[in-house]
Residue, then its C-alpha position, 0 to 999 in steps of 0.5 A: x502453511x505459506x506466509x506471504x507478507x504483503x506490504x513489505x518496503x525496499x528502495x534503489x540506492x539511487x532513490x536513497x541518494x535522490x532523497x537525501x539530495x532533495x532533503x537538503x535543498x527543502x527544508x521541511x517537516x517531512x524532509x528531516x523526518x526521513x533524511x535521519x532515517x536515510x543516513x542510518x545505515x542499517x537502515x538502509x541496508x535493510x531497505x537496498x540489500x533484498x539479499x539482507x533480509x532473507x535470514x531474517x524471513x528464514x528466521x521466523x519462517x516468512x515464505x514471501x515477501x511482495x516488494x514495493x518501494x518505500x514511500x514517498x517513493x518516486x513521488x517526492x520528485x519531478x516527473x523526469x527523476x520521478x518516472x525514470x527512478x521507477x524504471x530504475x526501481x522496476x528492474x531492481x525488483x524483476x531482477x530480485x523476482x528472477x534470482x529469487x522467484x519462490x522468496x520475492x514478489x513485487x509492485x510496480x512502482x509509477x510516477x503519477x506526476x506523468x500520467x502518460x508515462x507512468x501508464x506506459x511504465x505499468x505496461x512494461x512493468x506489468x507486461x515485460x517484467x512480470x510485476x505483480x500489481x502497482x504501489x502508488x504512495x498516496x497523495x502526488x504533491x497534494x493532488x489525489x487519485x480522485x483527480x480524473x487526469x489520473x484515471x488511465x492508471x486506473x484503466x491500464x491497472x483494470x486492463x492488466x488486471x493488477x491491483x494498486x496498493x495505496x501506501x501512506x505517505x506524508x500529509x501533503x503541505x495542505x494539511x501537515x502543519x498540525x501533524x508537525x509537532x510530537x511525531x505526528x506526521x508520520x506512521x503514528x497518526x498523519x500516514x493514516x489520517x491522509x492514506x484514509x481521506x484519500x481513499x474516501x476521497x476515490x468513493x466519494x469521487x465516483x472512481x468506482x462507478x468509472x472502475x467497478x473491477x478496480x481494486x485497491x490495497x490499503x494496510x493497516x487494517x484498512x487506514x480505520x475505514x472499516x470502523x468509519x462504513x457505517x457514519x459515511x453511510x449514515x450521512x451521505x444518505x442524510x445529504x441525499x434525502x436533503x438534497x445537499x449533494x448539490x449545493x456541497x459539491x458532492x457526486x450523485x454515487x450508483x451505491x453506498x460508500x460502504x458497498x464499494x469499500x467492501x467490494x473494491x477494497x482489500x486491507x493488510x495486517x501491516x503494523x496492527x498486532x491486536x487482535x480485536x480490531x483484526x476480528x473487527x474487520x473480519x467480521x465486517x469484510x469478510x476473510x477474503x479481503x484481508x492479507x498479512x503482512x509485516x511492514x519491513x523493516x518499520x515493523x518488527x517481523x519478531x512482533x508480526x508473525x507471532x501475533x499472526x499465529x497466535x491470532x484466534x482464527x479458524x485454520x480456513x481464515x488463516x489460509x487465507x490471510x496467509x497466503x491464499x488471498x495474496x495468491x489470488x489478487x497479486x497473481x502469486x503462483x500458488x506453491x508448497x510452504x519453505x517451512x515447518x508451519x507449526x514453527x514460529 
């Protein structure tokens, strides 16, 4: 059986040195968080050598990686640094794809600081070099993709018909101070917290009355969505019977919150290895809407593939997680797995 993994980091070196340098002229939370990481440097051979990591996928008989880069990705720069490191990204990863084409997939990384460039960086991206979707790292100095100055992504994305993966990111300087103390800013809580408000953000802001074919990517198991379908329902229907949309600033929707995460929304397995909250969200989406992914190099490819052929799936639903939904929505050209799949 193909394994593609779909949530699967890298980084050019100059976006490594661009951060660090940007780390030691602000002095904050999220900063220090990541310049540790940056000077190790296993780290970040893990993140800039796409060679590196294919014993490792050997190893444990991953099929595919799809690329994208890391967060906060281009987004942590001026919209100048920001859009050209992504042209810079872009290339890393087509050339990548050319050398590796059964091994590497990849998503197009864009500046939103710019929304005209980073549109004309999806065309390109997209149109020239072949990429397989859009990443886009959550927030953009705090301002969400609600926002209608962001929204010709939103068109050049359903043009091209390419989906974006919403990664996490730091909470923004808005709301990270309570996140700030015992680790918390980072994938044990604040990652979640503001990759799962900022997609309540895109329902309860009409994007998808505006893009009803837009297509949104989040990992872990959906950022907790999933659990929370039924209270969004539950209390915008409460505020529309008491005429509250009004005086709280709410949008008049064409449809439940819930409707359109079913309908516009995929998760990944990235860095959830339980098996009841993967039965949760199967049972609640549905097996089309999910894809497997590991999380490299975050999480351990070890821990990942095993808990994935282990899971209690029917073989159909397993294909599909595998590799068949990837194939659809990342526009992967279907192929014979590398591997024995009864190898783990």
């Amino acid at each position: 059986m193909r394994l593609i993994a779909t949530e699967e980091a890298f980084a050019p070196l100059e976006y490594i040195s661009e951060y660090l340098k940007l780390g030691a002229r602000i002095d904050s939370a999220a900063s220090r968080y990541l310049s540790i990481y940056y000077q190790q440097d296993e780290a970040v051979r893990q993140l800039t050598d796409l060679d590196y990591r294919l014993a490792e996928m050997d190893r444990f008989h991953v099929d595919m990686h799809v690329l994208s880069i890391t967060g906060p990705g281009v987004q942590a720069f001026d919209a100048d640094l920001g859009s050209e490191l992504a042209i810079v990204a872009n290339d890393m990863l087509a050339d990548a794809i050319k050398k590796h084409p059964t091994r590497f997939a990849g998503l197009a990384a864009i500046a939103p600081q710019d929304p005209a460039r980073a549109v004309r960086e999806i065309n390109r991206a997209i149109g020239a070099l072949k990429l397989n979707g859009i990443i886009i790292n959550s927030h953009t100095y705090g301002e969400y993709l609600d926002d209608p100055k962001f929204w010709p992504i939103f068109e050049a994305a359903v043009a091209h018909d390419v989906a974006i993966y919403l990664h996490p990111t730091f909470p923004s300087d808005a709301m990270i101070a309570p996140y700030a103390d015992y680790g918390m800013m980072g994938a044990l809580w604040g990652f979640g917290a503001d990759t799962s408000m900022h997609a309540v953000r895109m329902i309860m802001g009409g994007v998808f009355d505006a893009f009803p074919t837009l297509q949104i990517v989040l990992g872990h198991l959906g950022e907790a969505i999933p659990f929370w379908l039924g209270r969004l329902d539950n209390r915008y229907a409460n505020i529309v019977r008491r005429g509250g949309l009004g005086p709280l600033g709410m949008k008049q929707l064409l449809r439940l919150p819930s409707e359109y995460f079913r309908d516009n929304f995929h998760i990944t397995t990235s860095g959830m290895m339980t098996d009841q909250p993967l039965d949760f969200c199967l049972g609640l989406l549905g097996d089309d809407r999910a894809m497997f992914a590991v999380d490299y190099p975050y999480e351990q490819t070890a821990e990942a593939v095993p808990f994935f052929r282990a899971a209690p799936l029917p073989d159909a639903t397993r294909r599909k997680l595998a590799h068949e939904n990837a194939e659809r929505l990342f526009h992967i050209t279907p192929a014979p797995p590398l591997f024995d799949s009864s190898a783990t």
